[in-house]
C-alpha positions, 0 to 999 in steps of 0.5 A: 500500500505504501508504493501506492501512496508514493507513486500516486501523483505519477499514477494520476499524472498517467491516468490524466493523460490517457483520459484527455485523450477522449478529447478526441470525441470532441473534436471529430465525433464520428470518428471518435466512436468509431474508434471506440465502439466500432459504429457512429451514430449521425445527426445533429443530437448525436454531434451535441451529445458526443462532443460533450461526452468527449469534453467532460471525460477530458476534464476529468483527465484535467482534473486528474492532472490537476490532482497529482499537483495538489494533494489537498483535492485528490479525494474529491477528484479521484473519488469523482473521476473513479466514479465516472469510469465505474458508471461507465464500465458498467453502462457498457457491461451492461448494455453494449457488451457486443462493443467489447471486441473493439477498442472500447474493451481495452478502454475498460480494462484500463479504466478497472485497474484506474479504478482500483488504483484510486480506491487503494489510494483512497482505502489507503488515506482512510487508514492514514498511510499518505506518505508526508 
């Protein structure tokens, strides 16, 4: 547990890297999910939709860097971008397991060891093991 305590601001660091690349969303939409999901979905309300999805996960990403600066916010910012990646691992499993065979199972597979990265973190403050 105390590895993960030190390393975490490099952990947030890589972590907020790899999510500001769904920034990607945002700027080209269609390609975007059909990177991720292997389909797209046309309209005016699908470019709405999906550009904002793809600007909120880059700012979890932003927050996450943020985070690993200032150690007084990490609860709150892992605590929230951990929350994130659990609703969305979970709206995938649940209701686009035919999209897993595409790059949106390994965005999946990284978000569930982010997940459990941030929840030791946070188990880890909880019991008082923040290296100074």
């Amino acid at each position: 547990m105390y590895w993960l305590m030190n390393k975490m601001k490099w952990i947030m660091l890589v972590s907020g890297a790899l999510t500001c690349t769904m920034v990607y969303a945002a700027v080209v939409p269609q390609a975007s999910l059909r990177s991720t999901f292997g389909e797209s979905l046309e309209g005016p309300l699908a470019e709405i939709v999906v550009r904002n999805w793809g600007a909120l996960i880059a700012l979890v990403g932003g927050m996450l860097i943020y985070g690993a600066f200032h150690s007084p916010v990490r609860p709150l910012v892992l605590t929230v971008a951990g929350l994130s990646k659990v609703i969305f691992i979970g709206l995938v499993l649940t209701h686009g397991s035919q999209y897993l065979g595409q790059q949106v199972g390994l965005a999946i597979a990284i978000d569930s060891v982010m997940v459990l990265l941030f929840a030791g973190y946070l188990i880890g403050m909880r019991r008082g093991q923040v290296a100074a």
